[in-house]
N, C-alpha and C positions, 0 to 999 in steps of 0.2 A: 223669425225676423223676415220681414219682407224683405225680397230679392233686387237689388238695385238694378238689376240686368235689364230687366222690363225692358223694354221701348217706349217712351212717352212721346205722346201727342199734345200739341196744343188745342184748348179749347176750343171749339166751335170750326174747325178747320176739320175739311173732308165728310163726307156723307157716311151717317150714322149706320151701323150694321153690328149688331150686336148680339148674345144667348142669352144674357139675360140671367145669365150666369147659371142655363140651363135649367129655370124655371120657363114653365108652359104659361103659367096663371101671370100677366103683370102686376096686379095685386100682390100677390107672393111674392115677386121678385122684386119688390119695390120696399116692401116691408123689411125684407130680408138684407137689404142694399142699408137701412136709415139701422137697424140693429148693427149691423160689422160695422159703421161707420165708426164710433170710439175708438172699439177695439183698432183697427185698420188706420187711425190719424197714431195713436198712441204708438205702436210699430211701429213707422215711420217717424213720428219722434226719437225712440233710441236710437234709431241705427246711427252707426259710427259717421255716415256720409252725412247725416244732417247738423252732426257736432260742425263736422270739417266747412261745411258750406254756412253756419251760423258764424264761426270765427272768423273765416275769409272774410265776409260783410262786417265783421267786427272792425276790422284790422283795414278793411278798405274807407271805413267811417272816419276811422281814428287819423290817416293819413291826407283822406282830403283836405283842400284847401276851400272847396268850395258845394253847391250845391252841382253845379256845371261839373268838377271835376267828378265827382263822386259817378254822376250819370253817365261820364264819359268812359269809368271805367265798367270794361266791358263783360266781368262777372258779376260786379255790384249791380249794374243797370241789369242784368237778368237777375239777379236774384226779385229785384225791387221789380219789376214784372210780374214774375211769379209770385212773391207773394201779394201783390196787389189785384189781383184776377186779370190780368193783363198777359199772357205768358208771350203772344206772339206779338205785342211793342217791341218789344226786345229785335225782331225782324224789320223792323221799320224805327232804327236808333234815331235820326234827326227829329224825326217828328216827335218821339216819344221822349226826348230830353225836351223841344222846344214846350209841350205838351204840360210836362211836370214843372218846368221854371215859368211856369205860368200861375196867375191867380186865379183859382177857379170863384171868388168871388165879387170880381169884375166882372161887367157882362159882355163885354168888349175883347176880353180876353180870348187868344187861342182855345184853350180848354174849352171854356163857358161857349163856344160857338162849336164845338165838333159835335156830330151826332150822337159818338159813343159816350154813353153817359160814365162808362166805369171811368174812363181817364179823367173825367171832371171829378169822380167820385178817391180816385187814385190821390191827386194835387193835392186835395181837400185834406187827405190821409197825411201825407207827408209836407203842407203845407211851407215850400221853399221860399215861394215868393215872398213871405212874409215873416218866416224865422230861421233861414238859412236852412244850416245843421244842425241848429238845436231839438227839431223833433224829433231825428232819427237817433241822437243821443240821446233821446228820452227812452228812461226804461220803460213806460207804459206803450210808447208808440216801437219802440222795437221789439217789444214780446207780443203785439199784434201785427207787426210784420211776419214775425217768425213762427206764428201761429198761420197765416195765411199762409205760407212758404210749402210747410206742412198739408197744409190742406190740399193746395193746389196741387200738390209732389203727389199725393194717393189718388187723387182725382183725375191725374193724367195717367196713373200706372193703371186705374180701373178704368180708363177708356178703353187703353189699347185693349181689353179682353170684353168689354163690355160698354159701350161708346154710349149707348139706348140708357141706361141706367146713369149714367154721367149729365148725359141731359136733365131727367129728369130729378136729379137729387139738384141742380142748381136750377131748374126750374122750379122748383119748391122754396128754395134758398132766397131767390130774387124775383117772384111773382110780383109780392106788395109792393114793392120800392116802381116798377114798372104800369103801376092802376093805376097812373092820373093822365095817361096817352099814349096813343097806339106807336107813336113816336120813340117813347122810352123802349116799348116791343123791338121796335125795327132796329134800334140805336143797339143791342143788346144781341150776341150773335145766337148762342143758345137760346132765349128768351125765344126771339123772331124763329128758329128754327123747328122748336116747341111748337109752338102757336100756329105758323103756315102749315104742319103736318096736318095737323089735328082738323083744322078748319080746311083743309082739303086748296089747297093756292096753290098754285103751280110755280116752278122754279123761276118761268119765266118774268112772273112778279116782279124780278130783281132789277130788270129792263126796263121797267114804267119806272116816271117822276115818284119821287119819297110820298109827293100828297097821294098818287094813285095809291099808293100800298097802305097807305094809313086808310085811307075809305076803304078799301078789300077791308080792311082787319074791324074797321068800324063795322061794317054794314054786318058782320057774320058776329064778331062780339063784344059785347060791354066790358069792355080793359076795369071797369069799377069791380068787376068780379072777383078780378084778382085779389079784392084784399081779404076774400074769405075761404079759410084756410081749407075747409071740406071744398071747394068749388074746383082750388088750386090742385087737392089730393085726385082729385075724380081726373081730371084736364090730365095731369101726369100721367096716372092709368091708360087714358086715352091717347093718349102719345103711345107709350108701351107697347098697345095692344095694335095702332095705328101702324106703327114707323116700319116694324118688319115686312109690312105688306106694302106698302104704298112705293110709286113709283121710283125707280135712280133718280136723285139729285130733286123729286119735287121738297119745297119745302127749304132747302136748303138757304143761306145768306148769301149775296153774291162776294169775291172772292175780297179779303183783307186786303186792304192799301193796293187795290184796282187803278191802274190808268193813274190820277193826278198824283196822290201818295204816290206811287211809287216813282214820282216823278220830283217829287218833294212842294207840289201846287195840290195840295187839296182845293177839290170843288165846292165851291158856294153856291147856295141855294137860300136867299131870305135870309142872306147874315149868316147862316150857318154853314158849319164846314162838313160836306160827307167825305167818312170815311169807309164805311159799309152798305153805305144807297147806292 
């Protein structure tokens, strides 16, 4: 049984440095990362702590009064983080409640205007604006919560030892959803971090306007790429084989809920709201 002790990190936070889980070849380590992956969610399935943290959201469902309250309580609202690929919302609570009682199918809507797409894609998951509590009392949308829960729980226990391979197994995960604009890339902390490696961008990237960074990414590559699955496998590699050489901090996204976030004024830019530009 995997060991709860871990230390976990949040996605896409801090500068990747990884063994690779002391494979030489990224190829081999990449390979070897998508085989343990079953095995590795399954583990983390039994153990006794994912029982205890599935009842707790049980039991914080069952007492809410509301969508608002639910988000307000402050284990439910990380659970629902974590398993929505979101783990560090949970760090910036106002926005990521205003966020999810939000319609992501308004275009007018908070969500539907933030850069990060996962929070529009989150909303969408747990859709309050529009059925309260009834979807998280759904047994289909709660065993795909608690399936994400899982996912992200092993995925954070394999950063801390291997941060390069974390990348790259949700760079493979969420490539296609990101091929219709360089946009979805930047919007996306791992995605954008993947991708500045490889194509060689410097950190300072972060500093220029959102359109600057979408032309860097235009001008070097066709985002239509991403929807073919050998192109995405080879890209990953090239991460792998890239990221342990390449500069501190190139590449990297600038920091989560910067300046206006964490001020609770996200910045506008064209209607939209940045939270990682």
């Amino acid at each position: 049984m995997a060991s709860t002790a871990l230390p976990l990190a949040p996605f896409g936070v801090g500068a990747p440095s990884g063994s690779m889980m002391g494979w030489g070849n990224p190829v081999l380590a990449l390979r070897e990362a998508e085989r343990a992956l079953p095995r590795g969610l399954a583990a983390v399935e039994r153990e006794p702590a994912t029982a205890r943290a599935f009842a707790a959201f049980e039991r914080a469902v069952a007492r809410a009064a509301s969508p608002k309250a639910l988000l307000e309580d402050i284990e439910a609202r990380a659970f629902l983080a974590r398993a929505l690929g979101v783990p560090e919302s949970a760090e910036t609570p106002a926005l990521f409640v205003r966020a999810m009682l939000s319609d992501p199918s308004r275009p007018d809507s908070l969500v539907s205007r933030l850069n990060d797409r996962r929070l529009a894609s989150a909303a969408a998951t747990l859709k309050f604006a529009t059925q309260g509590l009834a979807s998280v009392r759904d047994s289909e949308v709660l065993a795909t919560l608690k399936k994400g829960w899982v996912r992200a729980t092993y995925f954070e226990r394999l950063r801390a030892r291997d941060p390069l391979l974390v990348d790259a197994l949700i760079f493979k995960e969420q490539a296609e959803a990101a091929s219709n604009s360089p946009y979805a890339v930047l919007g996306h902390p791992v995605l954008r971090r993947v991708v500045t490696t490889v194509l060689g961008l410097p950190a300072e990237l972060a500093l220029q306007p959102v359109e600057a960074q979408a032309r860097a990414i235009e001008q070097r590559l066709d985002v239509a790429r991403l929807r073919d699955p050998r192109f995405v496998q080879s890209f990953a590699e090239r991460y792998l084989a890239r990221a342990p050489d390449a500069s501190k901090g190139a590449g990297l996204p600038a920091p989560l809920a910067a300046g206006a976030v964490a001020l609770g004024r996200p910045a506008e830019r064209d209607g939209r709201v940045s939270l990682l530009l």
